[in-house]
C-alpha positions in Angstrom: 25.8 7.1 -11.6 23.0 4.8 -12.1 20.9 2.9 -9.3 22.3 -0.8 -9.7 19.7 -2.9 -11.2 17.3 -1.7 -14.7 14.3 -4.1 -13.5 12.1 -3.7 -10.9 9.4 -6.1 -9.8 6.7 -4.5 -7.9 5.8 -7.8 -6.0 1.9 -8.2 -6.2 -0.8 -9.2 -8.3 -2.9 -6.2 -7.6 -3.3 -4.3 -10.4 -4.6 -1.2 -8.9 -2.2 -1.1 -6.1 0.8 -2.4 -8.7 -1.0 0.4 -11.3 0.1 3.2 -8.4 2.8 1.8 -7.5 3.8 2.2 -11.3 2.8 5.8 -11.7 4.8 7.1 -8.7 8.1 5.0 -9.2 7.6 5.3 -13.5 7.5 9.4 -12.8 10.8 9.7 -11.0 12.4 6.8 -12.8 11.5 7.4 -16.2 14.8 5.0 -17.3 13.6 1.8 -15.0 11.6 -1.0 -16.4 8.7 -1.7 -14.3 7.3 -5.3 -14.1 4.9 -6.8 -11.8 4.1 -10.6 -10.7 1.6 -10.6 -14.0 4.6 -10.7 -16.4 6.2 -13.9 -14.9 3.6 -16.5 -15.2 3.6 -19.2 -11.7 4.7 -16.3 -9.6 3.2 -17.4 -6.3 1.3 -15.2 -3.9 3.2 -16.1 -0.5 0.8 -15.9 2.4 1.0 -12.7 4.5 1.8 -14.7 7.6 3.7 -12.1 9.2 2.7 -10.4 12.8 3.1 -7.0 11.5 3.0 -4.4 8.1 7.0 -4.9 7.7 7.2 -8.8 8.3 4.5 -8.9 5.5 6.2 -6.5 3.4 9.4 -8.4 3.8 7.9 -12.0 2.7 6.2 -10.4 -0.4 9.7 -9.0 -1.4 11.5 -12.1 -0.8 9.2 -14.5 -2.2 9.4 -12.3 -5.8 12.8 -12.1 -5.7 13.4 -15.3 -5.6 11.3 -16.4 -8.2 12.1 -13.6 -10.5 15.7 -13.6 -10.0 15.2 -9.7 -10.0 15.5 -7.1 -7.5 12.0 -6.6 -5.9 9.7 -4.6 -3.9 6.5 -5.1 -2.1 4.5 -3.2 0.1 1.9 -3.9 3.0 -0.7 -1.5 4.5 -3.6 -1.7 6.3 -6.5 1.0 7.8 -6.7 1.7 11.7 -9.7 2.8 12.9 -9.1 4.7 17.0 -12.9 3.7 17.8 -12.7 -0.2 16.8 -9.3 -1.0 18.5 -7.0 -0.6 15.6 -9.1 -2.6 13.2 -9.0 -3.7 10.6 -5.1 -2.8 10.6 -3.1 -6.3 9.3 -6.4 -7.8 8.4 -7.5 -4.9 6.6 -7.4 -7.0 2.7 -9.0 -10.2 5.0 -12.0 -8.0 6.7 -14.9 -9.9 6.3 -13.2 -12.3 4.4 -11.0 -12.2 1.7 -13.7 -12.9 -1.5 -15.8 -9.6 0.4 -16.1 -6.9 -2.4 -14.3 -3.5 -0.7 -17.7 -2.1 -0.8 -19.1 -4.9 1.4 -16.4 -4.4 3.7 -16.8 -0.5 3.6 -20.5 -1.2 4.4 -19.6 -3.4 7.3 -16.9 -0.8 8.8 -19.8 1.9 8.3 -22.5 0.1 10.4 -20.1 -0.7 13.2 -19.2 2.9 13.5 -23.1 4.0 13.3 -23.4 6.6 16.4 -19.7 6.9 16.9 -19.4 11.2 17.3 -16.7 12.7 14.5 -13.6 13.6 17.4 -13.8 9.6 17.9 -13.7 8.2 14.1 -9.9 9.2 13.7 -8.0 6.6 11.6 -4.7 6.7 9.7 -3.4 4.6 6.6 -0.1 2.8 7.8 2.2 1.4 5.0 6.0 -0.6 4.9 7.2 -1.2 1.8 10.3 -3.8 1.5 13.0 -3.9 -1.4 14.7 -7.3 -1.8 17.8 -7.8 -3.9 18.1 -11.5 -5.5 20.4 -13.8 -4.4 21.2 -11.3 -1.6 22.2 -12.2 2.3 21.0 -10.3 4.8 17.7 -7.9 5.5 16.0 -6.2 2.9 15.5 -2.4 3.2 12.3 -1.7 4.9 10.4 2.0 4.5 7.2 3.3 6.4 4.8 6.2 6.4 1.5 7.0 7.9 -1.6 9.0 6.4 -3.6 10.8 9.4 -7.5 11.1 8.9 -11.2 9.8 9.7 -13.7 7.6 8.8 -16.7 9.9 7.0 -20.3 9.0 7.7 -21.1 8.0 3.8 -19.1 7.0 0.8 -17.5 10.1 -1.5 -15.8 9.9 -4.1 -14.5 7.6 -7.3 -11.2 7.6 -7.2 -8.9 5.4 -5.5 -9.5 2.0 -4.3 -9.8 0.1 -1.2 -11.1 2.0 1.5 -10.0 5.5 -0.3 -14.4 6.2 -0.2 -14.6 6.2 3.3 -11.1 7.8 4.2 -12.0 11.6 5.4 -9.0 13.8 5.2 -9.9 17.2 7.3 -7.3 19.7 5.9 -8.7 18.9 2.5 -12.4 18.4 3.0 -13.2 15.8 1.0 -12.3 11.7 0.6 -9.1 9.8 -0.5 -11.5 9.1 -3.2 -12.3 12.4 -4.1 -8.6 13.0 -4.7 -7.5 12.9 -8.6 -4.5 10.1 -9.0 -1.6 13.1 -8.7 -3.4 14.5 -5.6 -3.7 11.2 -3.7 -0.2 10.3 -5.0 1.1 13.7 -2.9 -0.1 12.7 0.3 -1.1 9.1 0.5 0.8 6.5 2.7 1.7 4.9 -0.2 3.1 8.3 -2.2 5.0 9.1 1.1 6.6 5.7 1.6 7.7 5.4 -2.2 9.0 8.6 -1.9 11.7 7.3 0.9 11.9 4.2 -0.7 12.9 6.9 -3.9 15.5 8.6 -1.9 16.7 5.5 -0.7 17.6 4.3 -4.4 19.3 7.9 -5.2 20.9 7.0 -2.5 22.3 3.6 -4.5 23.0 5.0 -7.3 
């Protein structure tokens, strides 16, 4: 059997974070068309007005499937830094404001961290990711993983996006940025939450 639906709308206009999104879901669901907010022109861009990952997630998901008339998914994810509190966390695209390049805003996160010893830079990824069927009743079906690691002293690495230069992962020695795509794709929050979300549409099918 089949998973019920042939389209799915990865619900952003991101194109890095829809180009991953693409590469993991395309790889295990070589038979699914793939389509992102790009390809259906007026798609709005809901504002993320949720009070946590999953309510954002959720209003991303909707939003798309509404507009698209197809079933949908969105994620939201944010970086949580032990020695500032939790931030950026929700705010994490908004740090600094949202028209600050990622490198301004890894720049900022750097110089509040100046003098902060290694045991107290821990951080983690944290992302939901939300699949919304059109015309559907009910809750959408809402996934979650968490990537453990540290915020490094300097910026390593060209991979990635976001954050990925400044996000330390011990076992491995080296950045999210370091990582090639395939590597980052293994044990990213984004790679583990797209693999339940994976499961959960074997599960459909």
């Amino acid at each position: 059997m089949a998973i019920p639906f042939s389209t799915l709308v990865i619900a952003t206009h991101n194109r890095k974070k829809a180009g991953e999104m693409i590469t993991i879901l395309g790889a295990r669901f070589p038979g699914l068309e793939l389509k992102t907010l790009a390809d259906y022109e007026g798609a709005p861009e809901p504002d993320e007005t949720g009070s946590d990952y999953a309510s954002n997630a959720v209003i991303k998901s909707e939003s798309a499937a509404k507009f698209t008339g197809e079933w949908c998914v969105a994620d939201d994810a944010g970086l949580e830094i032990d020695a500032l509190d939790g931030a950026p966390g929700l705010y994490s695209k908004r740090f600094g404001g949202e028209d600050m390049p990622f490198p301004e805003k890894i720049a900022k996160i750097l110089d509040l961290l100046i003098g902060i010893p290694t045991e107290r830079r821990g951080a983690r990824f944290r992302c939901f990711v939300s699949l919304s069927q059109p015309y559907a009743e009910g809750e959408p079906a809402v996934f979650s993983a968490i990537c453990e690691g540290r915020i490094a002293e300097t910026v390593s690495g060209n991979g990635g996006f976001g954050y990925d230069p400044i996000f330390y992962l011990p076992e491995l020695d080296c950045t999210m940025a370091d990582l090639t795509a395939e590597q980052k794709h293994q044990i990213s929050h984004r790679g583990k939450v797209l693999a339940a979300f994976g499961d959960h549409l074997d599960q459909l099918a």
